[in-house]
C-alpha positions in Angstrom: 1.7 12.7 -41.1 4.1 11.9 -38.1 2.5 10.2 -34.5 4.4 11.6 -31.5 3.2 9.9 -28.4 3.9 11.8 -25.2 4.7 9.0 -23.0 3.6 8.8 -19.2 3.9 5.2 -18.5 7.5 4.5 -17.9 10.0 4.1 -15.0 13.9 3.2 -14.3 15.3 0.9 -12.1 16.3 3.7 -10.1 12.7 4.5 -9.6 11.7 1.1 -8.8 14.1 0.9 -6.1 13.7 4.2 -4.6 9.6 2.9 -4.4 10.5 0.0 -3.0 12.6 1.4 -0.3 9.7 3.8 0.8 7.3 0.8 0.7 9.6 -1.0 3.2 9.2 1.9 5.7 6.8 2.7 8.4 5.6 5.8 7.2 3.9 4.8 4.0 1.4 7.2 2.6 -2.1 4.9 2.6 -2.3 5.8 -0.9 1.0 5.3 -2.4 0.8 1.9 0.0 -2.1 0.7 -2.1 -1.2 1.4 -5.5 2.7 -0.3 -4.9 1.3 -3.1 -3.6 -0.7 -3.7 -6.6 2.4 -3.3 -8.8 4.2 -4.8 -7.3 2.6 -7.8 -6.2 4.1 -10.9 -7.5 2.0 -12.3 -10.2 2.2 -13.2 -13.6 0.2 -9.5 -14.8 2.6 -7.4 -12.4 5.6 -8.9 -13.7 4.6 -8.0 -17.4 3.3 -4.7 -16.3 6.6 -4.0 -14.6 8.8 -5.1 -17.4 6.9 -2.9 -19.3 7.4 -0.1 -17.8 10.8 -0.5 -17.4 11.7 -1.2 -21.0 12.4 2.3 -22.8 14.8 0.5 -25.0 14.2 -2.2 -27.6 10.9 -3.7 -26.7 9.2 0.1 -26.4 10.2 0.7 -29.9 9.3 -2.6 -31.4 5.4 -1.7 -29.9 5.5 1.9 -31.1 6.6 0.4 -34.5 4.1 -2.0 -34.0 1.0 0.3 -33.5 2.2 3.4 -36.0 3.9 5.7 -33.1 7.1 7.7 -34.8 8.2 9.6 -32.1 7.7 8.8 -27.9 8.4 11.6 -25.3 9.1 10.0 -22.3 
């Protein structure tokens, strides 16, 4: 039997910039606010977070191999 993992957790650095452009405005949903602050804060468990979401390459594959995944829809 195959493991497909349909894949939520993931962005591109196109992504991270366009959030970090609208966190740099003055019109910042409170919500949205919030949560990119937390993700983005500088810390050692934001950075790991953050390159972990942005790896869809190597590292992603190496961890699905890691805990059994075949397949990952992103």
């Amino acid at each position: 039997m195959r493991r497909i993992a349909v894949e939520e957790a993931f962005i591109t650095a196109d992504i991270l910039a366009g959030w970090k452009k609208v966190l740099a405005s003055s019109d910042v949903e409170p919500g949205f606010a919030k949560l990119g602050g937390s993700l983005l804060k500088p810390s050692p468990a934001g950075a790991q977070l953050m390159n972990n979401l942005l790896d869809i390459g190597a590292g992603r594959i190496a961890h699905m191999d890691k805990v059994g995944i075949d397949v990952e829809v992103l």
